[in-house]
N, C-alpha and C positions, 0 to 999 in steps of 0.2 A: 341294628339288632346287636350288633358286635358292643359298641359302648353301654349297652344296656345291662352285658354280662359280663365285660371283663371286671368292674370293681368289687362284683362280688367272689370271679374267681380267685382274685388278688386275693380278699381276706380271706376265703377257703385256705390257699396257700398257707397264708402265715397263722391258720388256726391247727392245719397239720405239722408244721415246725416245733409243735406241743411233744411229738411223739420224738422230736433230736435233744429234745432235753434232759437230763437226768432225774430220774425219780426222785432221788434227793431233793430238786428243788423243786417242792411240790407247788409252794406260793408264786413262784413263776409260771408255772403249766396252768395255774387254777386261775392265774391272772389272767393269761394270753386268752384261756377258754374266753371268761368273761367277756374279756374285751372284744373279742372277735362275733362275740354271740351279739353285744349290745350293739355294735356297728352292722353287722348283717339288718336286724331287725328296725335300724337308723335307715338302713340304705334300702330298705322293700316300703319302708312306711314313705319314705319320697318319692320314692319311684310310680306307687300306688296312688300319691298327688297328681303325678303326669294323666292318671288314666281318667275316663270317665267311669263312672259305678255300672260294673256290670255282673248279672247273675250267676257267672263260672268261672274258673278256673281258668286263668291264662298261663299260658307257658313261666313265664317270671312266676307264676304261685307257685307252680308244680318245682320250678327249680330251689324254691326257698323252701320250700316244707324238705326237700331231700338235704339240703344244705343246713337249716335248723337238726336236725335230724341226726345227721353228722356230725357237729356241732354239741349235740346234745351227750351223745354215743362219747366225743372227746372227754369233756365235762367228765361222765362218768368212772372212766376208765381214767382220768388223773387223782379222783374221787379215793378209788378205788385200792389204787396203788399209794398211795399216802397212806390208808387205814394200813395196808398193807406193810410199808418200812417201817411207822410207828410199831406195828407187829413184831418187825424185825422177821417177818414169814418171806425170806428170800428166794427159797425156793418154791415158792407159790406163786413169787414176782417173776421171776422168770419164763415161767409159761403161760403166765398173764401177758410179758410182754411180747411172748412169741405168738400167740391167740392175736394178739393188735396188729403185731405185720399184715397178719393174714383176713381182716377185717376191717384193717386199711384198706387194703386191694381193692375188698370185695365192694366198699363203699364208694372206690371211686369207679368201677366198675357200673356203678348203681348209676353214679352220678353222671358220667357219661353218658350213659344210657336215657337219663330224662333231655337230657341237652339234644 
């Protein structure tokens, strides 16, 4: 069960290392999102090869829809903060980026919690 979940927590991992980067470089945060999003959805569509077709929800879906999710949430908020320095709205960005500490937390909070 354990090698089932670590390659996706890996890329959780390096999709939250979005949030050690400087806003400034926004093509690199919008990169990693991407990248991290197309590889999760790489690594559940194989995964979902192993299985036979069944009517419900299996733990690996419940983990990837909070992990898409996540994922999604990253996306936005690099989305967001780009519009934002093109703005030159600095002090908007800063409580922007202190709102994401704290919805960082709450998300891996979340995500523990389906595991």
């Amino acid at each position: 069960m354990f090698k089932n979940f670590l390659p996706i927590i890996v890329i959780t991992l390096i999709s939250l290392l979005t949030f050690a980067i400087s806003v400034k470089n926004f093509g690199q945060r919008v990169g990693i999102c991407v990248t991290t999003l197309m590889s999760a959805v790489a690594y559940h569509l194989a995964a979902l090869g192993a299985l036979p077709p069944l009517g419900y929800l299996t733990l690996l879906d419940r983990v990837m829809l909070v992990v898409y999710t996540l994922f999604l949430y990253n996306l936005a908020v690099s989305v967001q903060a780009m519009r934002l320095v093109e703005g030159e709205r600095w002090r908007r960005l800063k409580s922007l980026k202190r709102g994401c500490r704290t919805s960082s937390q709450h998300w891996s909070r979340c995500y523990v919690w389906f595991t």
